[in-house]
N, CA and C atoms of all chains as a GROMACS GRO file, in nm:
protein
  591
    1UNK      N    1  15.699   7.092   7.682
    1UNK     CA    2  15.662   7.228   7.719
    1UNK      C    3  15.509   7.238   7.732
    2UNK      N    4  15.466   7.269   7.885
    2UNK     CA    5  15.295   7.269   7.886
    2UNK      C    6  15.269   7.433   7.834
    3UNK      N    7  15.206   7.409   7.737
    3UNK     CA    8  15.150   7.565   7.710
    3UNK      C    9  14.999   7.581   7.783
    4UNK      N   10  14.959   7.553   7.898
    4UNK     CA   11  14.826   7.539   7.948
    4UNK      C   12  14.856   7.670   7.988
    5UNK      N   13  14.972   7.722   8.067
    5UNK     CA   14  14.910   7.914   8.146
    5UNK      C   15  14.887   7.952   8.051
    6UNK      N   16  14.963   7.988   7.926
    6UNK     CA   17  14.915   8.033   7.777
    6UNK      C   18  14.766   8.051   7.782
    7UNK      N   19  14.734   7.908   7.733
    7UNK     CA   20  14.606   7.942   7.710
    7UNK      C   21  14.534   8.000   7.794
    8UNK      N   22  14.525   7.949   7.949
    8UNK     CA   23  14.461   7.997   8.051
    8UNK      C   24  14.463   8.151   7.999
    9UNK      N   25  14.595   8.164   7.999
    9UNK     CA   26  14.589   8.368   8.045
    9UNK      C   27  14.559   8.427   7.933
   10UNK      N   28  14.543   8.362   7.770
   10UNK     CA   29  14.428   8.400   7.644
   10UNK      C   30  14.323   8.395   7.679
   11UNK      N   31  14.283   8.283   7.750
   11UNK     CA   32  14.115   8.263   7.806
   11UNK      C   33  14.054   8.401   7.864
   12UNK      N   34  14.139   8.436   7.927
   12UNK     CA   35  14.118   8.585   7.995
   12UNK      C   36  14.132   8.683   8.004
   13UNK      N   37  14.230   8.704   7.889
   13UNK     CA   38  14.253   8.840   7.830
   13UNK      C   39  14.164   8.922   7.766
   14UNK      N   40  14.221   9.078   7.761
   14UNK     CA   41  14.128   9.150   7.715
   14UNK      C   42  14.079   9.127   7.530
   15UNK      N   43  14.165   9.069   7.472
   15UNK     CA   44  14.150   8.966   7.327
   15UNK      C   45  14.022   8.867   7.352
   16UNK      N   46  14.023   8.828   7.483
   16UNK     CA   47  13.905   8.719   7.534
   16UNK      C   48  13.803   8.793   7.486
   17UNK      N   49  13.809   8.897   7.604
   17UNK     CA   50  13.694   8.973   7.643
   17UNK      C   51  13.625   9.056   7.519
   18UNK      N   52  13.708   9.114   7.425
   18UNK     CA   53  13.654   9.132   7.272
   18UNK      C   54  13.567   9.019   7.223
   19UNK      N   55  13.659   8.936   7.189
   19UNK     CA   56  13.616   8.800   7.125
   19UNK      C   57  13.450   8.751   7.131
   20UNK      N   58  13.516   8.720   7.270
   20UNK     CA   59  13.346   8.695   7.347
   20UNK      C   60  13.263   8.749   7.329
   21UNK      N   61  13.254   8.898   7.319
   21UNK     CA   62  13.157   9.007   7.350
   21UNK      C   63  13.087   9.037   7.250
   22UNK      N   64  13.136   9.076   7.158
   22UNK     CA   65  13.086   9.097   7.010
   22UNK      C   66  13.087   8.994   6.906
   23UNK      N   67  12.967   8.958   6.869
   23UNK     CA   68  13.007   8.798   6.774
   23UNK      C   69  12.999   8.895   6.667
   24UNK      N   70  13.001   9.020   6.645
   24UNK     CA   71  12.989   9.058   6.519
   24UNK      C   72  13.157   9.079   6.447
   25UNK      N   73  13.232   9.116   6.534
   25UNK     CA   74  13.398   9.142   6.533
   25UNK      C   75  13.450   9.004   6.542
   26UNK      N   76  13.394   8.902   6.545
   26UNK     CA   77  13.430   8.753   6.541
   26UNK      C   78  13.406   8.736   6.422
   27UNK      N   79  13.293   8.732   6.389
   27UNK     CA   80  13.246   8.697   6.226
   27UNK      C   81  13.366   8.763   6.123
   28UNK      N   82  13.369   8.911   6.127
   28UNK     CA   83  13.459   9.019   6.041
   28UNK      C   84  13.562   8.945   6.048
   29UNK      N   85  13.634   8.902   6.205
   29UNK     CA   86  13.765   8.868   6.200
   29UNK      C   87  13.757   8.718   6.106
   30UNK      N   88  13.686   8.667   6.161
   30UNK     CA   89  13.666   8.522   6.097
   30UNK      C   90  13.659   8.501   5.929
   31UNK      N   91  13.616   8.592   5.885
   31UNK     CA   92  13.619   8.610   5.724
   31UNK      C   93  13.706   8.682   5.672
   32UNK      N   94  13.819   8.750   5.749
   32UNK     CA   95  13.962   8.753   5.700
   32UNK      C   96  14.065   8.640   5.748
   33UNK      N   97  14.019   8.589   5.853
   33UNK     CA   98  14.092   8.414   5.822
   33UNK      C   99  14.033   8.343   5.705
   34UNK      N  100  13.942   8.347   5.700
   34UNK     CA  101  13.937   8.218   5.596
   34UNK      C  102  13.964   8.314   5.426
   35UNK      N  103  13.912   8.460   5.420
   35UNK     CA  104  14.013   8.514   5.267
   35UNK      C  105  14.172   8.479   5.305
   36UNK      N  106  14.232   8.489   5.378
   36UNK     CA  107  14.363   8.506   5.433
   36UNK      C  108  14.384   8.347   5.338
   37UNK      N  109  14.282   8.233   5.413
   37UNK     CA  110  14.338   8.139   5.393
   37UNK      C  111  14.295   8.078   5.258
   38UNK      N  112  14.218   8.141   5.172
   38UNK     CA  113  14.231   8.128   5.019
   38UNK      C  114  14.334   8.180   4.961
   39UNK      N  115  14.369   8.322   5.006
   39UNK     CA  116  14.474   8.344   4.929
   39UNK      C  117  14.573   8.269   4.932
   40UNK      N  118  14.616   8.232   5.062
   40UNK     CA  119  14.736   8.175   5.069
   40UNK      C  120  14.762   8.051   5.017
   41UNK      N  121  14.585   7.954   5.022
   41UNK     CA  122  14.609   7.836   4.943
   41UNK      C  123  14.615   7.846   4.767
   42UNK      N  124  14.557   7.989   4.714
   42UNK     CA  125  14.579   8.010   4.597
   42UNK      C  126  14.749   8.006   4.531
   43UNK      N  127  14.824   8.111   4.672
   43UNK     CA  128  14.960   8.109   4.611
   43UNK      C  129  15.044   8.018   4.636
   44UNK      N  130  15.036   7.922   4.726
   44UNK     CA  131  15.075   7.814   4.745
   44UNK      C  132  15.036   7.697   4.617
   45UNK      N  133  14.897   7.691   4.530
   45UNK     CA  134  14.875   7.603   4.438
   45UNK      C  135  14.971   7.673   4.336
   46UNK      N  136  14.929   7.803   4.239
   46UNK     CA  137  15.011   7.851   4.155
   46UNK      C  138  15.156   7.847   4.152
   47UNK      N  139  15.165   7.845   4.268
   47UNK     CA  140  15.364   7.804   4.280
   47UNK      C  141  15.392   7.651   4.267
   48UNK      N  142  15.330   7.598   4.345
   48UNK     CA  143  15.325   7.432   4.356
   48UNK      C  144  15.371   7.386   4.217
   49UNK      N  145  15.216   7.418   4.124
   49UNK     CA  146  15.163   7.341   4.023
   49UNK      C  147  15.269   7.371   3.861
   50UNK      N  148  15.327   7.510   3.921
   50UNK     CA  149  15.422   7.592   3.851
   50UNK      C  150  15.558   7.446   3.888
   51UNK      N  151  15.603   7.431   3.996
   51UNK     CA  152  15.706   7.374   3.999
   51UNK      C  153  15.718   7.264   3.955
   52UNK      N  154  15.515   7.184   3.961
   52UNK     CA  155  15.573   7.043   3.916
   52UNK      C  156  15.535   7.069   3.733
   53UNK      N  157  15.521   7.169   3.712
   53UNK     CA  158  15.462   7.180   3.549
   53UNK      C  159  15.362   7.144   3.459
   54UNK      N  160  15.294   7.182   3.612
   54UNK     CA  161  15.142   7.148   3.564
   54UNK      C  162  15.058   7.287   3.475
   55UNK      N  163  15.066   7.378   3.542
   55UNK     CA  164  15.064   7.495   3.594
   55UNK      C  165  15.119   7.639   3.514
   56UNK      N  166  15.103   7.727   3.427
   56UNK     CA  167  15.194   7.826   3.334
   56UNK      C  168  15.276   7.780   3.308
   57UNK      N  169  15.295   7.682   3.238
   57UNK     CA  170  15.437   7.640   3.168
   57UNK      C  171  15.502   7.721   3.115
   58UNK      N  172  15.431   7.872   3.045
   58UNK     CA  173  15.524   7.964   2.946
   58UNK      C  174  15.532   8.050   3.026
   59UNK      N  175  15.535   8.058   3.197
   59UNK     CA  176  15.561   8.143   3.241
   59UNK      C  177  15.704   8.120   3.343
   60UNK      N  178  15.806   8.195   3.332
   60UNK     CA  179  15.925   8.120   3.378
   60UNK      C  180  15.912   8.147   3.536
   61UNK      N  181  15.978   8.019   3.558
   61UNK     CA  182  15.922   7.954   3.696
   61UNK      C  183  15.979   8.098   3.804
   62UNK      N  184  16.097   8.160   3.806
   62UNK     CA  185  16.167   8.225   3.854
   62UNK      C  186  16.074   8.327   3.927
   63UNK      N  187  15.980   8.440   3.824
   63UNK     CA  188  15.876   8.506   3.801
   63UNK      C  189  15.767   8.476   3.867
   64UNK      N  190  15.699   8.325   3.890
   64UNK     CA  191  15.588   8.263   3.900
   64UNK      C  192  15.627   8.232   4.077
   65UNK      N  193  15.713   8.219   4.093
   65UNK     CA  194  15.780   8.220   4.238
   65UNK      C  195  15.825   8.346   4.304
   66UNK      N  196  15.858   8.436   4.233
   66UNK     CA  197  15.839   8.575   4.307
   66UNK      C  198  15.750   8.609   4.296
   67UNK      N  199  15.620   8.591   4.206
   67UNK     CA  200  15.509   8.687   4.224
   67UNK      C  201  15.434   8.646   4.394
   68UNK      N  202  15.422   8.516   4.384
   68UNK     CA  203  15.372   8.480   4.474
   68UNK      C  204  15.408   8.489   4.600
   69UNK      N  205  15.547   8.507   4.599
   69UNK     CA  206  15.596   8.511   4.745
   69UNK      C  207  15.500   8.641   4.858
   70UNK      N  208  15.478   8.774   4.776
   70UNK     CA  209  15.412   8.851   4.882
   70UNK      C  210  15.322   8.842   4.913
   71UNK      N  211  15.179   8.774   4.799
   71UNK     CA  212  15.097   8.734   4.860
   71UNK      C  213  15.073   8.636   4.949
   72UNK      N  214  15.182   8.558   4.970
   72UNK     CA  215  15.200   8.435   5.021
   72UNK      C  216  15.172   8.470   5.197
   73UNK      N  217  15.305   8.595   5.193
   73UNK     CA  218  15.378   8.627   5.334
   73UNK      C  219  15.204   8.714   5.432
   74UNK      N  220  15.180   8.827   5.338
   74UNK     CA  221  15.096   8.904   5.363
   74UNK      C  222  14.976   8.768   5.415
   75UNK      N  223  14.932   8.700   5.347
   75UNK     CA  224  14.776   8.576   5.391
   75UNK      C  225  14.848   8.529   5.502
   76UNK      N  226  14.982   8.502   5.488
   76UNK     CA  227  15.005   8.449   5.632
   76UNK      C  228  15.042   8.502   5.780
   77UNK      N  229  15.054   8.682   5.766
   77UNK     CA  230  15.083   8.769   5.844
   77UNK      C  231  14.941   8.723   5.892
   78UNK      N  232  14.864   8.805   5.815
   78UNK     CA  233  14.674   8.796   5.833
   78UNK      C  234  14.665   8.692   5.895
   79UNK      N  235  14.615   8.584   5.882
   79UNK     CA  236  14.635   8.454   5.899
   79UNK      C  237  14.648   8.442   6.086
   80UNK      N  238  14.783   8.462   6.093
   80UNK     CA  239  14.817   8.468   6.227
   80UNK      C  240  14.760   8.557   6.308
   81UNK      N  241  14.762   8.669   6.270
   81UNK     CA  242  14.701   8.784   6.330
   81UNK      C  243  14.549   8.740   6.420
   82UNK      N  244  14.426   8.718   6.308
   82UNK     CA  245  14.312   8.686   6.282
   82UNK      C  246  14.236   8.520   6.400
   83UNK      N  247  14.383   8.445   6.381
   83UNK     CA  248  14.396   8.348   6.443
   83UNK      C  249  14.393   8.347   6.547
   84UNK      N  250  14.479   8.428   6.602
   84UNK     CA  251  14.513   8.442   6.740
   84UNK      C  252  14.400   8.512   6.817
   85UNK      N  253  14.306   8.636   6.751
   85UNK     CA  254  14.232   8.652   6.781
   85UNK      C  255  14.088   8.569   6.809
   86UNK      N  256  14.076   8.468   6.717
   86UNK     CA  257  13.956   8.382   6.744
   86UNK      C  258  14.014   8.246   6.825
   87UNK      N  259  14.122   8.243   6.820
   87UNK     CA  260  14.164   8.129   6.969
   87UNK      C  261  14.102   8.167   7.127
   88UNK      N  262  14.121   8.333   7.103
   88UNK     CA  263  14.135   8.361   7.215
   88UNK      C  264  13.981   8.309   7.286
   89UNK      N  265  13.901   8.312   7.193
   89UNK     CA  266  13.779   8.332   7.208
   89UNK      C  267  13.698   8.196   7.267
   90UNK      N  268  13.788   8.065   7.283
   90UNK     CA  269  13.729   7.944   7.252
   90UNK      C  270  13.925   7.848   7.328
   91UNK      N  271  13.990   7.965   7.347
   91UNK     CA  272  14.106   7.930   7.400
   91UNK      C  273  14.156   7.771   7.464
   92UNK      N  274  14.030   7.785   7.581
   92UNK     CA  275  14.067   7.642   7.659
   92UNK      C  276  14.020   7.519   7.572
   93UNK      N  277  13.888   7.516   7.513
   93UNK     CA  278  13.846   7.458   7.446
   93UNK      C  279  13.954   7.411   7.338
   94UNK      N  280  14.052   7.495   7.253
   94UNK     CA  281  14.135   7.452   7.196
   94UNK      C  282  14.277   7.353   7.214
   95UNK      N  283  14.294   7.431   7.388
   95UNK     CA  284  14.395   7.338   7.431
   95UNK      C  285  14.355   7.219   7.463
   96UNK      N  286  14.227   7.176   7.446
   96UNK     CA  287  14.213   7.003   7.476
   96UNK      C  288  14.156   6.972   7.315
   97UNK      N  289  14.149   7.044   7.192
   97UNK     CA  290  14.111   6.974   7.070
   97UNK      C  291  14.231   6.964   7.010
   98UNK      N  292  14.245   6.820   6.964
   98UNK     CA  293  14.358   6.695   6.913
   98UNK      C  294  14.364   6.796   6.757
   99UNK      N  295  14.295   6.797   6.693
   99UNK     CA  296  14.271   6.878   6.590
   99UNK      C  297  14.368   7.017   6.578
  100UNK      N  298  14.348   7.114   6.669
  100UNK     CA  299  14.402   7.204   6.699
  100UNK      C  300  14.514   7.196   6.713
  101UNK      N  301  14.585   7.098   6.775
  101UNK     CA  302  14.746   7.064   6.783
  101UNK      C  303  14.811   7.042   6.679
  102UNK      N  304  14.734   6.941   6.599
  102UNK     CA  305  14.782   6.911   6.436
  102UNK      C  306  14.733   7.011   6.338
  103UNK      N  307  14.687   7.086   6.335
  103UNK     CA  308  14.676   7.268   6.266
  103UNK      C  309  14.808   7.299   6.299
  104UNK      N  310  14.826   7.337   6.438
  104UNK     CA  311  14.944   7.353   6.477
  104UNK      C  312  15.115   7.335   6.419
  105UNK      N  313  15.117   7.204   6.419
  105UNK     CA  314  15.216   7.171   6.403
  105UNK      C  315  15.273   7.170   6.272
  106UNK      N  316  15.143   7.174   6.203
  106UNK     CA  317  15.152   7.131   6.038
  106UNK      C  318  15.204   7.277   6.008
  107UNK      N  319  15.091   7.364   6.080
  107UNK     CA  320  15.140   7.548   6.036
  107UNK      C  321  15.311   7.561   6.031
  108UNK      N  322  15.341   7.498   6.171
  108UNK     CA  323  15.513   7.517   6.202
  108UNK      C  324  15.610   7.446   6.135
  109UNK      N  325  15.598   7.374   6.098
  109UNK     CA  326  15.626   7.315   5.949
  109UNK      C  327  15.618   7.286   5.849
  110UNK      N  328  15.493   7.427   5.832
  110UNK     CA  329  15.455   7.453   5.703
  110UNK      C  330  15.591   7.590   5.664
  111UNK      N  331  15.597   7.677   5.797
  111UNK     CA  332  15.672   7.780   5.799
  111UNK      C  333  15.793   7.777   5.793
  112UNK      N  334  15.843   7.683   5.887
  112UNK     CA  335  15.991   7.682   5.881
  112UNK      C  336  16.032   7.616   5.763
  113UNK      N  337  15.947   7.506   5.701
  113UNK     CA  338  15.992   7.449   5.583
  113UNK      C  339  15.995   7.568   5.440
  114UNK      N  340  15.925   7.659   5.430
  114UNK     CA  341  15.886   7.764   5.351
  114UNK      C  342  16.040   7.866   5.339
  115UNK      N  343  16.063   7.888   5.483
  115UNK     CA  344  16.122   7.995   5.523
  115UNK      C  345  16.277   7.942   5.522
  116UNK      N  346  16.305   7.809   5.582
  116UNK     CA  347  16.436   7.784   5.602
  116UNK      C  348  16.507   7.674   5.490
  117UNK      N  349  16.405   7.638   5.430
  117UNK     CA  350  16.448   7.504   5.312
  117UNK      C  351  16.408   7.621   5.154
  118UNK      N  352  16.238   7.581   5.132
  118UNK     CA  353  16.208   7.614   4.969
  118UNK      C  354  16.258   7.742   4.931
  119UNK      N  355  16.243   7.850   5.019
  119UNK     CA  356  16.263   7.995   4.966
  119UNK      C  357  16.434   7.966   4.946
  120UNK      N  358  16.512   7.960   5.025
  120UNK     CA  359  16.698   7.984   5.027
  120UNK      C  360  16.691   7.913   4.884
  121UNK      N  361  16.662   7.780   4.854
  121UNK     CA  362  16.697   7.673   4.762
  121UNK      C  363  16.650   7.727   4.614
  122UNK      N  364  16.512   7.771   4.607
  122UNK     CA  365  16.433   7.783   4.486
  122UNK      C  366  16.461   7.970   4.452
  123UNK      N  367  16.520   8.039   4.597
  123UNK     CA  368  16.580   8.198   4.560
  123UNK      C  369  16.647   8.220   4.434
  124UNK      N  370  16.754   8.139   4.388
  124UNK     CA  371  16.856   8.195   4.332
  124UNK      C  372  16.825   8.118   4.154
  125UNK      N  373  16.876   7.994   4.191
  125UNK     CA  374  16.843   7.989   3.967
  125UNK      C  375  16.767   7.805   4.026
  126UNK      N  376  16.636   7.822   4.009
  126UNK     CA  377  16.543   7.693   4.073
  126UNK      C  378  16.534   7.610   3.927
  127UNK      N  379  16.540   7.703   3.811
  127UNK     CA  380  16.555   7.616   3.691
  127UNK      C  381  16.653   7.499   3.682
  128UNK      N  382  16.779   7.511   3.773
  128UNK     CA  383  16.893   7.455   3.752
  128UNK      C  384  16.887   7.274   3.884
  129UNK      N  385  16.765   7.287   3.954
  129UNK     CA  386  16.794   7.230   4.048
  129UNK      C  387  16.715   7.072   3.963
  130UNK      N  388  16.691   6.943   4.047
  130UNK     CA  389  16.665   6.858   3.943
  130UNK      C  390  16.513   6.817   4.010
  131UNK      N  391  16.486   6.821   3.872
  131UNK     CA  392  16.330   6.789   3.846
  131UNK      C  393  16.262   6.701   3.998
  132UNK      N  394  16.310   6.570   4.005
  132UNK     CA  395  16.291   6.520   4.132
  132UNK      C  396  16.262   6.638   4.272
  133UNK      N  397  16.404   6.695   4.294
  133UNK     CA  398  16.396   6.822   4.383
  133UNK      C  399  16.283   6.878   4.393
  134UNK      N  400  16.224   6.931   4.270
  134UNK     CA  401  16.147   7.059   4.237
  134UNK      C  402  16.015   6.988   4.312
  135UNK      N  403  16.002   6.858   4.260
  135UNK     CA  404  15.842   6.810   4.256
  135UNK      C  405  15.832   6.739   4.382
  136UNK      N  406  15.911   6.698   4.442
  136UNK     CA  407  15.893   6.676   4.628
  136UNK      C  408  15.872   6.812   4.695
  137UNK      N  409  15.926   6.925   4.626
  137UNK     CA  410  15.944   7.013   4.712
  137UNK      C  411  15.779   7.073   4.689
  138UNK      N  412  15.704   7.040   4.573
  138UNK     CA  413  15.573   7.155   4.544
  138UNK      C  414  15.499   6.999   4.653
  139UNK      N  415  15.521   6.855   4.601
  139UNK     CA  416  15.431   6.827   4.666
  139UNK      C  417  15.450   6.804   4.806
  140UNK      N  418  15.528   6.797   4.895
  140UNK     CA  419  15.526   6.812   5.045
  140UNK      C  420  15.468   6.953   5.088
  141UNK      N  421  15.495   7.066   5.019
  141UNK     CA  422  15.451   7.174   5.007
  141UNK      C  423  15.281   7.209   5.026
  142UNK      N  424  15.234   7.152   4.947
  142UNK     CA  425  15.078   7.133   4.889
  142UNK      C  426  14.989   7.033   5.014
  143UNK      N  427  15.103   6.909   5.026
  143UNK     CA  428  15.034   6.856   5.132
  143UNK      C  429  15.050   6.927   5.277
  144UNK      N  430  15.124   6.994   5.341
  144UNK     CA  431  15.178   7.075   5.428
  144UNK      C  432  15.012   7.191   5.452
  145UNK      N  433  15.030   7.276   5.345
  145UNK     CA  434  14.918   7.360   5.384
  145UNK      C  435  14.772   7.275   5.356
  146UNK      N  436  14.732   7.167   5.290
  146UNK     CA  437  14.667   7.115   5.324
  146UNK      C  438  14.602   7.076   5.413
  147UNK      N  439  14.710   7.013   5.496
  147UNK     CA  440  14.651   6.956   5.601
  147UNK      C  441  14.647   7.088   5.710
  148UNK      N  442  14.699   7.198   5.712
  148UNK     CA  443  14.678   7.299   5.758
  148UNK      C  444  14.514   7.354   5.750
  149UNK      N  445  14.460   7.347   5.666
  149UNK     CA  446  14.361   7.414   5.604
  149UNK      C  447  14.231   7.299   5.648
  150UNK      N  448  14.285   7.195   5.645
  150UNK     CA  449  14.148   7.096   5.651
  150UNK      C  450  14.136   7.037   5.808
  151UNK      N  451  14.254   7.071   5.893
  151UNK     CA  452  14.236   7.019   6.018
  151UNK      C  453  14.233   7.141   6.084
  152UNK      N  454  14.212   7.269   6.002
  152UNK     CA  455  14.161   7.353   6.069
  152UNK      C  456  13.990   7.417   6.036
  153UNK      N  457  13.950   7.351   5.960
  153UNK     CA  458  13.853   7.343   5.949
  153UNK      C  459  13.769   7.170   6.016
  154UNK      N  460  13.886   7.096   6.036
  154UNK     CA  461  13.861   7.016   6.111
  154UNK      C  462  13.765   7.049   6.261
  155UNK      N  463  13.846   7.155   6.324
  155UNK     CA  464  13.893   7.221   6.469
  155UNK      C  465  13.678   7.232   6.489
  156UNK      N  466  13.644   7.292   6.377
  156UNK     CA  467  13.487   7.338   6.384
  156UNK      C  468  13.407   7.209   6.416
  157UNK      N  469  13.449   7.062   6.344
  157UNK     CA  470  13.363   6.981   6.382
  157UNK      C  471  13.422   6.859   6.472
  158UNK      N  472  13.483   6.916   6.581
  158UNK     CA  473  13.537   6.838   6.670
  158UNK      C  474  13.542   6.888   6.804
  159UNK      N  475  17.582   6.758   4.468
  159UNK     CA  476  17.436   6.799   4.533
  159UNK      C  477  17.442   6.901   4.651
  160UNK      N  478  17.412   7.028   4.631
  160UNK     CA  479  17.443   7.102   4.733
  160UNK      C  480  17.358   7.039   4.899
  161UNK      N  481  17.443   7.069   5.002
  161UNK     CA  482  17.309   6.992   5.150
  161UNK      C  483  17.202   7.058   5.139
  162UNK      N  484  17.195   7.204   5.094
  162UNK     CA  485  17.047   7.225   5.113
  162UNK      C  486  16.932   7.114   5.034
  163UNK      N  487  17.011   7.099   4.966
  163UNK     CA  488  16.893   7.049   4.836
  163UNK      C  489  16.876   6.908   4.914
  164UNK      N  490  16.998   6.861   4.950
  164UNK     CA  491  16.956   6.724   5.046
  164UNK      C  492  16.845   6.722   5.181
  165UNK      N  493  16.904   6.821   5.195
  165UNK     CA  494  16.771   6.853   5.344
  165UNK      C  495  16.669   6.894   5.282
  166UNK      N  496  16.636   6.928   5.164
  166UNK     CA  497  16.520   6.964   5.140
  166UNK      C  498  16.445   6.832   5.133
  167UNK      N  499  16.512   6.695   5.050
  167UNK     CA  500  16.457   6.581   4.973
  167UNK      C  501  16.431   6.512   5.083
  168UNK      N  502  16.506   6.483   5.204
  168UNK     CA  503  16.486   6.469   5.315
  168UNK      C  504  16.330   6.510   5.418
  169UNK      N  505  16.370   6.609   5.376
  169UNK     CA  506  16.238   6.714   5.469
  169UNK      C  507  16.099   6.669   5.395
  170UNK      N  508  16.145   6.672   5.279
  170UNK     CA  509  16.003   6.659   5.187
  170UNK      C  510  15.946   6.528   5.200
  171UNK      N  511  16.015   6.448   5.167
  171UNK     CA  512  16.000   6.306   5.225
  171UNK      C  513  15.944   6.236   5.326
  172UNK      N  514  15.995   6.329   5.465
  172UNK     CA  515  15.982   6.293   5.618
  172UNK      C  516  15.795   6.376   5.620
  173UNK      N  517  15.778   6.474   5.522
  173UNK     CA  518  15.654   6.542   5.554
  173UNK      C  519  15.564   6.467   5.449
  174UNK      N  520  15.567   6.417   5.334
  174UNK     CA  521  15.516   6.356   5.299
  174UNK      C  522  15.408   6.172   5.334
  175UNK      N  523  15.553   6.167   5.422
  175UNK     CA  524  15.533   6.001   5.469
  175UNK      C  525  15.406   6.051   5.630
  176UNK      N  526  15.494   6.181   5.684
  176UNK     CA  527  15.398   6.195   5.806
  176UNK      C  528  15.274   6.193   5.813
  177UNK      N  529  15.229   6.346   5.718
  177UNK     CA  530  15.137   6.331   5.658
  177UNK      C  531  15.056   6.204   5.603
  178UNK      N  532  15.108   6.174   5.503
  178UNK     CA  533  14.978   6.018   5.485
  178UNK      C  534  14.969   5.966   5.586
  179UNK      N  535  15.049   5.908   5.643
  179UNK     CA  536  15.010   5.836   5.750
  179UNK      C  537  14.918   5.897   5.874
  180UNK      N  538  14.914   6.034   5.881
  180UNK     CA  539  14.804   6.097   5.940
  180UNK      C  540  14.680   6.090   5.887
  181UNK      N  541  14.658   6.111   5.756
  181UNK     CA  542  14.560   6.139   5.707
  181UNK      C  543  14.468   5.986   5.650
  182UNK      N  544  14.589   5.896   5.638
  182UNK     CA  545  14.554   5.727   5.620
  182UNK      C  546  14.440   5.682   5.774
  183UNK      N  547  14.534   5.716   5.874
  183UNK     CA  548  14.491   5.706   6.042
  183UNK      C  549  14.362   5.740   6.010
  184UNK      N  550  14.339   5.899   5.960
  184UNK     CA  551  14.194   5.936   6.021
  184UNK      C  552  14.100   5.846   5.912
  185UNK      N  553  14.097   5.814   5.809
  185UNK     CA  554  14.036   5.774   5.690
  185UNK      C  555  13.988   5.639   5.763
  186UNK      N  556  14.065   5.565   5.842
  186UNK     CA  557  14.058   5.434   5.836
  186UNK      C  558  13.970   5.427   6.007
  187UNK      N  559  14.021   5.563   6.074
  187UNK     CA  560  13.930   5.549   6.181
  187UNK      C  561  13.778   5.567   6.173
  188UNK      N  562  13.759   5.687   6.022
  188UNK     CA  563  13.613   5.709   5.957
  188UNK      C  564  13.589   5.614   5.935
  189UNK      N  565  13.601   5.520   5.847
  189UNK     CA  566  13.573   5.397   5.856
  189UNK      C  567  13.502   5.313   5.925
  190UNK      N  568  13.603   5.340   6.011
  190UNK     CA  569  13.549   5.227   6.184
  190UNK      C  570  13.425   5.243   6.165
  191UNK      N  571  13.428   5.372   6.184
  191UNK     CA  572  13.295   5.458   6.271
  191UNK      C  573  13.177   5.430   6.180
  192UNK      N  574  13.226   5.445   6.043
  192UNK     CA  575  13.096   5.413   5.958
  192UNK      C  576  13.088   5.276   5.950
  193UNK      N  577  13.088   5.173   5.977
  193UNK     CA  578  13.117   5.008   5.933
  193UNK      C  579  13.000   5.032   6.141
  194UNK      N  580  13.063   5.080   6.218
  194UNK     CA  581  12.978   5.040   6.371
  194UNK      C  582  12.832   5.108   6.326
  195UNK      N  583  12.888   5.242   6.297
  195UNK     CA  584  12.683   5.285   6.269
  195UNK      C  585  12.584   5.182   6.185
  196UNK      N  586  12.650   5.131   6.100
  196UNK     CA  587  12.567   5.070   5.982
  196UNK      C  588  12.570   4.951   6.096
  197UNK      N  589  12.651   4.854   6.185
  197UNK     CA  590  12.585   4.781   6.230
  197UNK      C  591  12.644   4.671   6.208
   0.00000   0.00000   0.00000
């Protein structure tokens, strides 16, 4: 699937034409991506570090996994939002950085893995599931937004 | 073993192995790059 009109027709949208225009509404936007993306790497560690028991041990895991879930969803609403806006800005440029693709991909299987595997599995009684389970699941998890976070900060020096 | 839990160990696995090996790639291409500058 070529997503090149995509970008093309971001390149030129009125999202462009913001983007471009004001580096001051770039900056603003730009520093709710990157809070967006502390928080989210915050609730992503506290859950993680919770599962492999590193992490609040006297706090039951059940608890330590719902708290986090909204801040989780909310950094990553933001996140996207914020994103999409500073693509627009640098658009074509992105569709030829290698970097940018692997942000990409890692995001989309950071999500669907979140959304369609850990949440259904760890929803209901996660105490009961086996230790092995738990600790592939925080660390594929951990490495997932990782590499999210660092090959998107990659994206700046490439 | 319920399948979810299998597709999860699966999934986790397949993202784990991808991952390093991405992140092995770039390490070893830094490398390169620093081993040609120095000469």
């Amino acid at each position: 699937m070529d997503l090149l009109p995509f970008f093309t027709w971001l390149d030129t949208s009125l999202l462009a034409d913001l983007s471009k225009a004001y580096g001051g509404v770039f900056a603003v936007v730009q520093m709710f991506h990157l809070v967006s993306l502390a928080v989210l790497g915050g609730m992503v560690l506290v859950a993680d570090l919770r599962l492999l028991g590193v992490l609040l041990t006297d706090v039951p895991l059940t608890l330590v996994l719902r708290e986090t879930r909204r801040g989780f969803d909310l950094a990553l609403l933001a996140l996207v939002i914020s994103g999409v806006f500073m693509s627009s800005a640098v658009a074509m440029k992105l569709y030829y950085n290698q970097m940018y693709w692997v942000k990409m991909i890692a995001l989309l299987v950071g999500v669907l893995f979140v959304y369609f595997i850990r949440r259904p599995l760890l929803g209901e009684t996660p105490e009961q599931l086996r230790p092995v389970t738990r600790h592939l699941i925080a660390l594929s998890s951990m490495t997932t937004w990782f590499t999210v976070a660092a090959s998107g900060r990659w994206i700046g020096f490439s | 073993m319920r399948t979810l839990e299998i597709i999860a160990i699966v999934a986790s696995i397949l993202i784990l192995v991808a991952a390093g090996w991405f992140w092995l790639e770039q390490i070893l291409a830094a490398r390169e790059l620093l081993e040609i500058a120095d000469g």
